[in-house]
N, C-alpha and C positions, 0 to 999 in steps of 0.2 A: 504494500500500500504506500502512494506515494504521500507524501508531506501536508499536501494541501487538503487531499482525504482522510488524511488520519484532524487535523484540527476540526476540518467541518465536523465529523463524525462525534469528537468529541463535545466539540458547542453544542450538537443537538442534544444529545445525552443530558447536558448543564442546563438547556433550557428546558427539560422537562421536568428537570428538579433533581436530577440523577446524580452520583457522583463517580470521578474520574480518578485517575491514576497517573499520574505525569509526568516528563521529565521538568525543571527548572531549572535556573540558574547556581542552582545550590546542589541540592540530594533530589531524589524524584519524591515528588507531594501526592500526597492525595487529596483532591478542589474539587470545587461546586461553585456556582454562581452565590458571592459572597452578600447577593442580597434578600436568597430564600434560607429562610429559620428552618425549613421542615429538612429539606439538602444539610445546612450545616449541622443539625443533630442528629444525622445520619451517620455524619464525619465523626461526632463523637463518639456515637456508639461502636463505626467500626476500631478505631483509635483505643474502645474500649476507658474515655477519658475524661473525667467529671467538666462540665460543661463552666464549671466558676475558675476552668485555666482558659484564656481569651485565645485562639487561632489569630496569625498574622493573613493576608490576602495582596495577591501581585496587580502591579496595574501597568500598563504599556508604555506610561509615559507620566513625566511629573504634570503636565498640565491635568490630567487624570485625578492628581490627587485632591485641587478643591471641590470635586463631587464628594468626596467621603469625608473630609474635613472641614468644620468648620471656619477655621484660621489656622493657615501653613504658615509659620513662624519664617522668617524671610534667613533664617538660618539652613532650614530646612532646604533653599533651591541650591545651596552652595557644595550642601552635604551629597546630595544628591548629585550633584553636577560633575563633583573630586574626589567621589570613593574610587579607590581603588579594587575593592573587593564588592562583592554584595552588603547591601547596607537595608536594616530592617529598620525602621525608624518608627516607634512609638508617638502617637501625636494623639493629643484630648482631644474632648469634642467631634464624637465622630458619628458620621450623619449618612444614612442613605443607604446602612448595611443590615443585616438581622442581628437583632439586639443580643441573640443568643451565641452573637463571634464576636464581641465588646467584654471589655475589661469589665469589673465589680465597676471601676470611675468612669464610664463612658467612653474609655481609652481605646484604639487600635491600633496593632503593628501594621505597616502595610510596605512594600520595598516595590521599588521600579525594577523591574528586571531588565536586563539587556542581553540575555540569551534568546534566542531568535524563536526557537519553537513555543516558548513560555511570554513572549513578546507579542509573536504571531497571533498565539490562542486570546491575550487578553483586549488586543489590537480589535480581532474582529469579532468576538463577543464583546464588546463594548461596554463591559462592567469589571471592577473586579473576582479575580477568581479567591479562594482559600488555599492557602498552601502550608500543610502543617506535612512534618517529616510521616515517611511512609511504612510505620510500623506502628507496633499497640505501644500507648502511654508505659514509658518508665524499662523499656526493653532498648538498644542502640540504636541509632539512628543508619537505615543501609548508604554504603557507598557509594553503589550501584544498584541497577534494576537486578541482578543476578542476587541479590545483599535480600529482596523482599519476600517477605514471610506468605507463602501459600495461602496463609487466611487472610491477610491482605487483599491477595489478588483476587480470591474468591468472592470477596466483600462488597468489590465496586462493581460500579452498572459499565465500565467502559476502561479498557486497559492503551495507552494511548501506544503506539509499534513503532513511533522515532526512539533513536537514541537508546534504545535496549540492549543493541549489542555493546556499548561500551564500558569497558574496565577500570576505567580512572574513575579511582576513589573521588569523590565529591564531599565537600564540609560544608557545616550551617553556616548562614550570614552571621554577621558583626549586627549588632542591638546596641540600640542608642534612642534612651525615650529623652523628648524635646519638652520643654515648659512652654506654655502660651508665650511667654517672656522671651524664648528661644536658650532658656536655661537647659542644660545637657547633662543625664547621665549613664556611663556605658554599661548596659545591662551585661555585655557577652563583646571583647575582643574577635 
């Protein structure tokens, strides 16, 4: 299946409330359309993962991010602009996602990805997605698609066939929650 089949395939899946399996920019996620509750608590149950730990969500592009936040700290477009690495960025006040992928404070991690197939899918599903590591709550995080737990795969409505054959290990982003003030602090290196 080529590239553009496998995204389409997957956005249908997301827009029926379903959830996916996916390569990112990081480790491969497991995502839903990060603005249906009934999808994200699907996430946690396969996660097997009490719903009061908040899920982060990818978006295609910074200008993406004043749909889910209410005020992007002008901190915020600089961090984004000069990471060097993948950057999860914790920002209050957040608007336009299901209540039940928010912090206890209103809070959301959300990162811009710049990997192409996790870019692609969030490009033209035109919301953000959910992307929490692709194993059950409190077990390692996999390196690779090869790294994922069968009951994982079993779990989702759509396994996405980029980027599966590869070996290189993958790490989580760098977390950095922002103050309205544009006050910083680094949750994870």
């Amino acid at each position: 299946m080529n590239r553009e089949e496998d995204i389409r395939q997957a956005i249908e899946v997301m827009r029926r409330g379903g959830v996916i399996l996916y390569p990112t920019d990081t480790i491969w996620g497991i995502g839903c359309d990060a603005s249906n509750a009934d999808a994200v608590r699907r996430v946690y149950e396969i996660k097997k993962r009490d719903d009061s730990k908040a899920l982060i969500c990818l978006v295609d592009s910074a200008d993406r991010l004043q749909r889910y936040v209410r005020r992007v700290p002008d901190v915020a477009w600089d961090l984004i602009e000069y990471a060097t690495k993948p950057l999860t960025i914790i920002f209050s006040q957040a608007q336009n996602l299901a209540p039940n992928l928010l912090a206890a404070d209103g809070s959301v991690g959300i990162r811009v990805t710049r990997e192409e197939f996790s870019r692609q899918l969030c490009w033209r599903f035109q919301k953000a997605v959910v992307s929490t590591s692709a194993n059950v709550s409190g077990e390692p995080s996999p390196g690779c698609f090869a790294d994922i737990s069968e009951d994982i795969k079993n779990a989702v409505d759509y396994i996405v066939q980029s980027r599966q054959g590869e070996k290189t290990k993958s790490s989580p982003s760098s977390i950095i929650r922002l103050g309205e003030n544009g006050e910083m602090e680094i949750i994870r290196k």
